[in-house]
N, C-alpha and C positions, 0 to 999 in steps of 0.2 A: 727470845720470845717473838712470835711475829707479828708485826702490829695488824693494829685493827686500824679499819676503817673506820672515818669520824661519824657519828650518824648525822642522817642528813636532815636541816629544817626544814619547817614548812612551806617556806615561799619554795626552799629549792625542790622540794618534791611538790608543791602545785606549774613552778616552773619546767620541771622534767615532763612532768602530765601533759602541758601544753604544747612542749614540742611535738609530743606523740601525735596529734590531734590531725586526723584528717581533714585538711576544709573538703566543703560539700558543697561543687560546684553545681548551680540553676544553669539554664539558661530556657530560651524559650519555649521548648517545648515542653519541658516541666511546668511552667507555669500556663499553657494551654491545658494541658491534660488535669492540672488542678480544676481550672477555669469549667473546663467542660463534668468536672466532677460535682461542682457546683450546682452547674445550669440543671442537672441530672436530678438535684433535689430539689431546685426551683429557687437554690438559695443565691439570687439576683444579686445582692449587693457584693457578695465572696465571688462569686463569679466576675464579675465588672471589675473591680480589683486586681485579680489575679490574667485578666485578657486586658488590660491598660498597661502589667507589667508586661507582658507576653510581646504586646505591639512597643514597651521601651525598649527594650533590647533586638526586635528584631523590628526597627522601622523601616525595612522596605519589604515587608511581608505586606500583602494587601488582606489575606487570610485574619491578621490578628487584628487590624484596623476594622476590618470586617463584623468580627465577632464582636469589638466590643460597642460600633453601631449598632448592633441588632442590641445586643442589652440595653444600652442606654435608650433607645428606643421602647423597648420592654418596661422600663421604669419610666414612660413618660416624657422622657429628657429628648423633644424630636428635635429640634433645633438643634442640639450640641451633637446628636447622631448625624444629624446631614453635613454639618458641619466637616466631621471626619469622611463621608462618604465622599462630597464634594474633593475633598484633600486627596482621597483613594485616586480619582477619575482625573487629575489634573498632575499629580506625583508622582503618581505611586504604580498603577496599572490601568492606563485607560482603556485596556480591550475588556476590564471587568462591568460589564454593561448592566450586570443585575443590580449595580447602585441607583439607577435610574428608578427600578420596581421599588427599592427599596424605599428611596428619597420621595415618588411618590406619595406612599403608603403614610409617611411623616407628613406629607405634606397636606395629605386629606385628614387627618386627626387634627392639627392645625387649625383645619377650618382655610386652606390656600389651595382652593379648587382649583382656580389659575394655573399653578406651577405643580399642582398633582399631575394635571391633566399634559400638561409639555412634558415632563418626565416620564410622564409612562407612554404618552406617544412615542415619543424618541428612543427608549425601550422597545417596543415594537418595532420603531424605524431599525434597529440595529442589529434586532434577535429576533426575527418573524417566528420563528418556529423554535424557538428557549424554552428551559422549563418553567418558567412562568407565564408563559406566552395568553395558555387562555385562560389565566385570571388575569394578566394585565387586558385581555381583551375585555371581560366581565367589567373589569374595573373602570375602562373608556367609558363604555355603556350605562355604566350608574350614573358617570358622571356628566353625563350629557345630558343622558334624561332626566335626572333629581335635580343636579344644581345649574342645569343651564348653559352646558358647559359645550364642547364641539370646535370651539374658532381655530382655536392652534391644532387639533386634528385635522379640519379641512384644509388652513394653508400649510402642513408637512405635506396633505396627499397632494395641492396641486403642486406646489414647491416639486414633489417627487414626479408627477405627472409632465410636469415641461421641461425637467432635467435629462430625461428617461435614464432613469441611473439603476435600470434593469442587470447592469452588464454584472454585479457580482452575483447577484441569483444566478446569470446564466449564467457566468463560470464557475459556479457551485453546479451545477447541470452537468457542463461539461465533463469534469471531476470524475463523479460521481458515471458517465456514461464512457470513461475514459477516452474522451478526445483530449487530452493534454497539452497538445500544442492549440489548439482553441482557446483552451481555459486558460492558456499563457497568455495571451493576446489581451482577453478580458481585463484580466488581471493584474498585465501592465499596464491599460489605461484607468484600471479603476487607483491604483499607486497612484499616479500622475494626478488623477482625481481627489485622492482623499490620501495627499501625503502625512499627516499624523494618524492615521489609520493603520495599525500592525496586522489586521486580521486579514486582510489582504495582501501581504505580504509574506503570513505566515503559508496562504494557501499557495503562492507563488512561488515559491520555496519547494512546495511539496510538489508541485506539479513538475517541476525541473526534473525535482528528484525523480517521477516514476517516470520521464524520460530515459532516465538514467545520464543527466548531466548533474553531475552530484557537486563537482565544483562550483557551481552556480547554485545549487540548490544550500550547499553550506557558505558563499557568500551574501543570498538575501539573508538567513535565519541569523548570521552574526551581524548582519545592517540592523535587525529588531532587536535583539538584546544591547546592541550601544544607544538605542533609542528605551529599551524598557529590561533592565539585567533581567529582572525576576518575571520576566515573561513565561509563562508555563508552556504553551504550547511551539514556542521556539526553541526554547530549552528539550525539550522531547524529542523534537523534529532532528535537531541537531546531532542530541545524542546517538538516536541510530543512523544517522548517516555519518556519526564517526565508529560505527558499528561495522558499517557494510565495508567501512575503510581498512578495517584495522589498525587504527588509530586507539592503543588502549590506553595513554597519559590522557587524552583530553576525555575522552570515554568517561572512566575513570573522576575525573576532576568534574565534570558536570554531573555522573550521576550522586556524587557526596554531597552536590546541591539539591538532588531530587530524592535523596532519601530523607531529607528533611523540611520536606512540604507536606503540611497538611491541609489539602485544597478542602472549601466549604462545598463550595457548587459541583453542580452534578458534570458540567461539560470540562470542567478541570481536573474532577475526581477521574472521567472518562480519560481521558487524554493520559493522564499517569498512568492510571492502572494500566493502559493497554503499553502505551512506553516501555512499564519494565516489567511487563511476561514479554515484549519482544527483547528486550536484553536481559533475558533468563533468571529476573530477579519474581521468579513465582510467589515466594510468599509473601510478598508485599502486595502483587496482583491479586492474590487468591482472598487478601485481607481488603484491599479497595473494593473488588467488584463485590463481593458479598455486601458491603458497606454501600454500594450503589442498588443492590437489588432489594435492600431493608428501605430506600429513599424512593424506589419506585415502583414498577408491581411486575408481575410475574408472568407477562406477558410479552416483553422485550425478549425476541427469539437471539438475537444479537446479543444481548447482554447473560441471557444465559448460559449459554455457549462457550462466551470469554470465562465465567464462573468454571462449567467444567472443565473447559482447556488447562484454567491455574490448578483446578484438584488435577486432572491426570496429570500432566506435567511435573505435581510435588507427589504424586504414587497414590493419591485415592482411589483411586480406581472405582470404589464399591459407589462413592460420593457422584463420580464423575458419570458414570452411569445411571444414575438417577435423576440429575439434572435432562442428560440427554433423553432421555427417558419421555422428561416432560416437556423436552423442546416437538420429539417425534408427535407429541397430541397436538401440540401446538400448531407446527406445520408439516402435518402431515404427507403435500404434496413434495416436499425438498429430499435430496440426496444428503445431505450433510449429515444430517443426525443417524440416520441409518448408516452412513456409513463410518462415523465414529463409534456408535453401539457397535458393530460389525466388530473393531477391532479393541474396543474394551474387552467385552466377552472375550475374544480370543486371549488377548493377556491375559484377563483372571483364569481364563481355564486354564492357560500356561504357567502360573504360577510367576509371571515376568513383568516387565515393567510396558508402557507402550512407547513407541516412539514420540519425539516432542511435539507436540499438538500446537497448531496454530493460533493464534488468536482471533484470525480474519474465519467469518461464518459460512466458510465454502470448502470445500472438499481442498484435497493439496494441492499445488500447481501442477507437481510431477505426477497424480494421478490423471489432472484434469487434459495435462498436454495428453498424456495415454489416452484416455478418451477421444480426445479431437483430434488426434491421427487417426483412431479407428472412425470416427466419422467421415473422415476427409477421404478416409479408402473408402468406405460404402457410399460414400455421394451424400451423408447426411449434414448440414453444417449447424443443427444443436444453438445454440443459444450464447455462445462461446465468445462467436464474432464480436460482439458488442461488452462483451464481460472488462469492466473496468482492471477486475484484478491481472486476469489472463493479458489484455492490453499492455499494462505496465511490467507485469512478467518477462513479455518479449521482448519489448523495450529494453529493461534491461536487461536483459539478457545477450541480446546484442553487441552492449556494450561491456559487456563483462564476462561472458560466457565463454567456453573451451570453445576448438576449431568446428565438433561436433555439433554441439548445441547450436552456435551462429551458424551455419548450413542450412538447420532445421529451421531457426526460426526465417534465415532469408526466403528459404522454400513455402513456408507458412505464410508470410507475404502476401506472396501471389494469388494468396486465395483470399485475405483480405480488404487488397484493392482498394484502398481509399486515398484521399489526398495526403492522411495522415502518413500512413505507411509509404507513399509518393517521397514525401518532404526525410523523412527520417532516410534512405536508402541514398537519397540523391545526396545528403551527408555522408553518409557512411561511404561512399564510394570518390570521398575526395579525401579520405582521412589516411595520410602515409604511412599511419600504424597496422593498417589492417592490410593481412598477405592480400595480392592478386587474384588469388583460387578464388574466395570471397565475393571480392568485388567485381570483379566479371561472371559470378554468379548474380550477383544485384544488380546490374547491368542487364542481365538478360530480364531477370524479373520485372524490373522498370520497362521494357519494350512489351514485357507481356504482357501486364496491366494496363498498356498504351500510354503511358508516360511521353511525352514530347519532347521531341530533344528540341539541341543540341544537351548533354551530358560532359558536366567539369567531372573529370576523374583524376587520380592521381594512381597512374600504371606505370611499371618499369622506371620508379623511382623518378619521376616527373609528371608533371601538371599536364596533361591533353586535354581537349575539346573534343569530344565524339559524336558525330552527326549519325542519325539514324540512318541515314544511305549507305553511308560508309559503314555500316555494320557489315558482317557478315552475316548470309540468310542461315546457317546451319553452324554457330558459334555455341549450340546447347551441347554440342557433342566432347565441347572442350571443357565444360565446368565440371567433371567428371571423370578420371584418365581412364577407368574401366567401361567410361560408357564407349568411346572413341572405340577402347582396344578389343569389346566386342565385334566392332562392324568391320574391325582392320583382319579380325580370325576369319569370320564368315567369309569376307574380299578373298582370304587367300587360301581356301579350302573350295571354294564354289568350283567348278567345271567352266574352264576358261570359253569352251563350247556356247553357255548361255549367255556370254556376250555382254554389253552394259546396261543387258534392260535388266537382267541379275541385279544387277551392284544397284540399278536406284531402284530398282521393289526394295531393296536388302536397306537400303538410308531410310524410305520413306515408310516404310513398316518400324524400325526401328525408332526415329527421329520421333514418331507419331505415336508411339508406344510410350517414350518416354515424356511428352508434353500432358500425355495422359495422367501420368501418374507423378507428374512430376513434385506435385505439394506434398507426398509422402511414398519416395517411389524405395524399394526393394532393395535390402542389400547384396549384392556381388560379388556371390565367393568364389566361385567356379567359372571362369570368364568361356570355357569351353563347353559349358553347359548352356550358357546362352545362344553361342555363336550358331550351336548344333541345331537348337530350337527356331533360332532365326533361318537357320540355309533352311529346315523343315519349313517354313511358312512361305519360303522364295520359290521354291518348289512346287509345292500344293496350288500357291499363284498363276505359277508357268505352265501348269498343268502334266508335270513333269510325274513318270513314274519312280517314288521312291517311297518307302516305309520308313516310320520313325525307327526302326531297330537299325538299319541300314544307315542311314547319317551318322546313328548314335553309335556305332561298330567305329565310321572312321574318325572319328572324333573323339573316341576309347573315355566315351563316359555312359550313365545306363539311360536306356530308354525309357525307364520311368521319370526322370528328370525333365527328357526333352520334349516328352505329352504334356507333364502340368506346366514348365513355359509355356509352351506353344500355346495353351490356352488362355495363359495370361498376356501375350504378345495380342493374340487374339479380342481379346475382351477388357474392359476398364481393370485395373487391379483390385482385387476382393481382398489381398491380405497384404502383412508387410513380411513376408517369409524371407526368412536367409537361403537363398538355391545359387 
């Protein structure tokens, strides 16, 4: 008989139970999400509770210290809320400046007009333009007029007045107008200036970056995180510049830190949301920036923008069109929304997906460069020059770009002309990585911009000095082997008869032709198409009898060819045709 199993007791079957038993791990964002489920009904004390846990388990979040100031606040408790704000601004995250509005705001309920009024100056003093900006302005104003207030306003302003510590406004100018290397300059004095300051650092960082010195720009933003880890706007920064790297461990490893931030503030919400729709993390974008346009109104052309970007991006199409929709009412006079509408529509009529949409509120780069080459053939130069984005585009791209692309942009140079573009070339032309073809094309650009020598270069695998004299007068013809091997065809097809005044009409038509059109000149498929059109031009010069059929016979290419040259050799360049 086969035995039976003994039946089992109680303990052992409530012990068997227990083994089963899944634990049910918390941690902080559960008890945030409670927290805010609370504040939702206005049930304060659940709420305060459940963000005092949120801020134990994750104390170096400023977010949950954050949140449970404002409640403790809310229930009257201002003292014990400054308390933690104070702890925020000293521990925790001192570029979080809206504890200053905050601590204020406590401090006039108080009845401590005194230290309302320092805190919300200093708020001011650090965030002129935050989003609390003009109610902290309101709020100066009460308190000057009602309680008497004003001392510590006046000595911040002259304190601010005889320091002139202008310099990070204007390297926020600079930024913003893309002079980069300017706004470096600033920016390193203002460090020097206000060394526990990260916000300054953080933009000193970025500015590196859209030089496109990225090792520099990932050694400040890791100088800010061993002074503050849970810095939001270094950690961002960071991240895509280990994007642009293809660095995917460290990528990777910070973004598992930013997929679990829940920023309160709007310039922190900002900063993320835009972070990861640029590292392709759309639905998290698509969920902040909507969460930023409930917080503000629906007038930020910029922020709606970023909204549609994350719907196209995640395949809205229908969404993202309507947004743009209302950005087009908005501002009416811009290209950007018309031309994202342009190619929504074309997807939905295709039935397809669009290409990935930027998050910056300007047309693409590789459109915009298309643009500014057809400018630059019709003599227009468009608004471009001065374009922060386009700036830093070049930049790097310079430093990063195919043999192609750096050609262009050194060509593009020449036609922006400034000390910046001065300073950037006069590098780039002592740098042992970069071929010779290059750099004795940024040699020439630097002469034609009028650049002053002498020039350090690094040619033929060593360091020279190149003095403008010693240049060669006609060294253009060498950044280019087909430009050379056109005037070498025309040299030896001409009629030995007309002599050397031939050969320098044939350089100086030439030579002149191509200075012309040099920021976006033609490409050169047919090297005997040119050379035919140039002996035609030498010709007509000399006052010599010959038809374009008759050149273009010995030269055995067609005479349609060697008319539209000849017109372009003729006249500025109107297109960039391949002939």
């Amino acid at each position: 008989m086969t035995p039976v199993d003994k039946p089992k007791s109680q303990e052992e079957k409530l012990s068997t139970h227990q083994n089963n038993v899944i634990p049910f791990q918390v941690d902080a964002a559960f008890f945030f999400e409670r927290a805010v489920h609370y504040l939702d009904r206005h049930d304060l004390k659940n709420a305060l509770k459940n963000f005092r846990k949120a801020a134990e388990l994750e104390p170096d979040n400023p977010v949950n210290h954050c949140n449970l100031a404002g409640v403790l606040s809310e229930l009257g408790e201002f003292e014990e809320s400054n308390k933690i704000l104070q702890k925020i601004l000293k521990e925790i995250d001192p570029d979080l400046v809206e504890c200053h509005f905050y601590m204020a705001n406590n401090c006039a309920n108080l009845g401590d007009y005194e230290h309302a009024e320092e805190h919300i100056t200093r708020y001011l003093e650090l965030d002129p333009r935050g989003e609390f900006a003009e109610d902290a302005e309101e709020m100066l104003q009460i308190l000057m007029q009602e309680f008497g207030g004003g001392k510590v306003f006046q000595e911040r302003k002259q304190q601010q007045e005889d320091d002139n510590s202008g310099g990070h406004d204007t390297a926020r100018k600079l930024l913003e107008e893309g002079k980069f290397m300017e706004a470096s300059a600033y920016l390193e004095k203002a460090v020097e200036q206000q060394p526990d300051s990260t916000a300054p650092r953080n933009n000193l960082s970025l500015a590196y970056y859209y030089q496109g010195d990225i090792d520099k720009a990932i050694e400040i933003a890791t100088e800010v995180l061993e002074r503050d880890p849970s810095n939001v706007h270094a950690l961002c920064n960071l991240a895509v510049f280990h994007q642009h790297l293809g660095n995917g461990p460290q990528l990777q490893e910070i973004l598992e830190g930013l997929r679990k931030l829940y920023p309160l503030y709007f310039d922190h919400t900002y900063k993320l949301a835009t972070t990861m729709g640029i590292l392709g993390e759309h639905t998290t974008a698509y969920r902040l920036f909507k969460q930023l346009l409930r917080w503000g109104d629906r007038t930020d052309t910029a922020l709606l923008h970023c909204v549609a970007a994350s719907a196209a991006n995640l395949g809205f199409l229908e969404k993202a069109k309507k947004v743009w929709s209302e950005i087009q009412m908005l501002d009416p006079d811009s290209e950007t929304p018309v031309y994202y509408l342009n190619k929504v529509n074309a997807a939905i009529e295709a039935g397809g997906k669009m290409d990935a949409v930027s998050y910056q509120y300007h047309i693409p780069f590789q459109e915009q460069f298309r643009i500014m080459k057809e400018q630059i053939q019709t003599g227009q130069l468009g608004t471009w020059r001065n374009d922060p984005l386009i700036r830093s585009s070049l930049f790097w791209a310079l430093k990063h770009g195919d043999l192609e692309t750096k050609m262009q942009v050194i060509q593009t140079f020449a036609l922006l002309a400034d000390k910046e573009v001065e300073h950037v070339l006069r590098e780039f032309i002592k740098n042992p990585e970069e071929i010779d073809q290059l750099k004795r094309l940024a040699i020439y650009v630097l002469r034609h911009i009028g650049a002053e020598g002498p020039f350090q270069a690094h040619l033929d695998k060593e360091e020279v000095l190149l003095r403008v004299q010693s240049l060669p007068q006609d060294d253009l013809l060498t950044l280019q082997p087909e430009w050379q091997e056109v005037l070498d065809k025309t040299y030896s097809e001409l009629d030995p008869a007309y002599g050397e005044e031939a050969r320098h009409i044939a350089r100086d038509l030439w030579t002149g032709y191509l200075n012309r059109v040099f920021h976006a000149p033609p490409r050169i498929v047919k090297i005997a198409n040119w050379a035919a059109a140039l002996e035609y031009a030498v010709l007509r010069k000399l006052g010599a009898k010959a038809t374009q059929a008759d050149v273009a016979a010995r030269y055995g290419v067609a005479p349609g060819a060697v008319s539209k040259i000849y017109r372009l050799l003729m006249q500025p360049a109107k297109s960039g045709e391949d002939l």
